[in-house]
C-alpha positions as CSV (number, residue, x, y, z in Angstrom):
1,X,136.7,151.3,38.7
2,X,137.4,148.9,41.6
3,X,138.6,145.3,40.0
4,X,137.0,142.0,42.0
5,X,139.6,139.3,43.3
6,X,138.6,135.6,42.0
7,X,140.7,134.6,45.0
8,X,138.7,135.3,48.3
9,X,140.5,135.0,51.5
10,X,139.4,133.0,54.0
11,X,138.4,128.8,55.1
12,X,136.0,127.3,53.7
13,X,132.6,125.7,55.8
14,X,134.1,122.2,55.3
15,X,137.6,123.3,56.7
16,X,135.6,124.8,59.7
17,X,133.8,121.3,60.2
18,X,137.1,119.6,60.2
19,X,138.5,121.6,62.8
20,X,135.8,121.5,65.4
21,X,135.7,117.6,64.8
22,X,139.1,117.5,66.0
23,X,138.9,119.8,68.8
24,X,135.3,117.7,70.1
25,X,137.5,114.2,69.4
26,X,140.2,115.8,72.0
27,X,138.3,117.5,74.6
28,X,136.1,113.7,74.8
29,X,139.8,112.2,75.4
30,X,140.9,114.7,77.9
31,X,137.8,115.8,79.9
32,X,137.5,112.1,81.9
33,X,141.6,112.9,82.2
34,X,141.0,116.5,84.4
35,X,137.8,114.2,86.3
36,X,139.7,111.2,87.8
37,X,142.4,113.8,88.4
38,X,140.1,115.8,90.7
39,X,138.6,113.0,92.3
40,X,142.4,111.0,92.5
41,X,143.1,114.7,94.6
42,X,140.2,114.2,96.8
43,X,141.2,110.2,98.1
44,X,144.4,111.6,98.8
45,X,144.1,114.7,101.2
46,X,141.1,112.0,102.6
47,X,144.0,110.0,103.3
48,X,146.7,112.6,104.1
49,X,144.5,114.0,106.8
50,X,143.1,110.8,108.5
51,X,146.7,110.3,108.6
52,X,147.4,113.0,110.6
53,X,144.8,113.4,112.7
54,X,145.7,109.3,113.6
55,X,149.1,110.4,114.5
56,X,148.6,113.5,116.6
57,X,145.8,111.1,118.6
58,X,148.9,108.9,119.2
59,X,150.8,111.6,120.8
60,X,148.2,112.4,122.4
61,X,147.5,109.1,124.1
62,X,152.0,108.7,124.5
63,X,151.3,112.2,126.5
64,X,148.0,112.1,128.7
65,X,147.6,108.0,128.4
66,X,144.5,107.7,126.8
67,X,142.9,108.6,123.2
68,X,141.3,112.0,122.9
69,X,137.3,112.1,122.5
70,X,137.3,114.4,119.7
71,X,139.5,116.0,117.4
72,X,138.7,119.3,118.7
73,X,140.7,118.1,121.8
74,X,143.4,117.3,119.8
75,X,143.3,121.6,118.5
76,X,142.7,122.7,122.6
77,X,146.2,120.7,123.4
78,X,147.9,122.3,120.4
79,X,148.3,118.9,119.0
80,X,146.9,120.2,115.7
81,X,146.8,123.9,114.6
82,X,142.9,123.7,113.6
83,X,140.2,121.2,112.7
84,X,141.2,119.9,109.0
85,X,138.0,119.3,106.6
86,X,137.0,116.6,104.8
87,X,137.8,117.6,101.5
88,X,135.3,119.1,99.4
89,X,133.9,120.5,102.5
90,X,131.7,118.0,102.8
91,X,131.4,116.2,106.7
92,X,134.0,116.4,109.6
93,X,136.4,114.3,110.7
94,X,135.6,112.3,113.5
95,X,137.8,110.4,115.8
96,X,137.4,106.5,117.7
97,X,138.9,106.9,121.2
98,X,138.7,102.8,121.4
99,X,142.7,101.9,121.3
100,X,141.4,98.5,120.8
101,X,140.9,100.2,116.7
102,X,143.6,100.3,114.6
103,X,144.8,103.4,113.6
104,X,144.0,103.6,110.1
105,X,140.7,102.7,111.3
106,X,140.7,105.6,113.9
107,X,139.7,108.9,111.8
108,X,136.4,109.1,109.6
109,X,134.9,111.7,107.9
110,X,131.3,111.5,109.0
111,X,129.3,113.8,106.3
């Protein structure tokens, strides 16, 4: 004859209940963390690549004495290696050939 444990193995439902509390409690804290990371990512290739699309139009201009009409001029001259995106691949970049704008003026991304 097979003898019955009193002591099952195993948590019980209120144990359970504690730990998915405390595993919502800390995703609710960390998923707006990984959000304003992503979006904190975004500003800055924005940033980053208006920046260097504003300084290869200044060589540009130092070279052939006036701004370029388009940044795809800028990729033809082999002032940039290809057209960068706006990030999230939403719009392209486009580029002010009035020198009268200043250059962190110069590059938006039109969407």
């Amino acid at each position: 004859m097979i003898k019955k444990s009193n002591h099952e193995q195993g948590f019980t439902l209120i144990e359970m209940v504690i730990v998915l509390f405390i595993i919502g409690i800390i995703i609710a804290i960390a998923l707006p963390n990984f959000k304003s990371v992503g979006e904190t990512a975004i500003a800055r290739a924005d940033q980053v690549n208006r920046q260097l699309i504003s300084s290869q139009a200044d060589q540009y201009y130092l070279e052939y004495g006036e701004y370029p009409k388009t940044v795809d001029e800028l990729v033809k001259q082999k002032f940039l290696h290809s057209v960068p995106k706006c990030p999230g691949g939403k719009g392209v970049y486009v580029l002010s050939s009035d020198p009268n704008v200043p250059s962190e003026q110069r590059v938006k991304c039109q969407k």
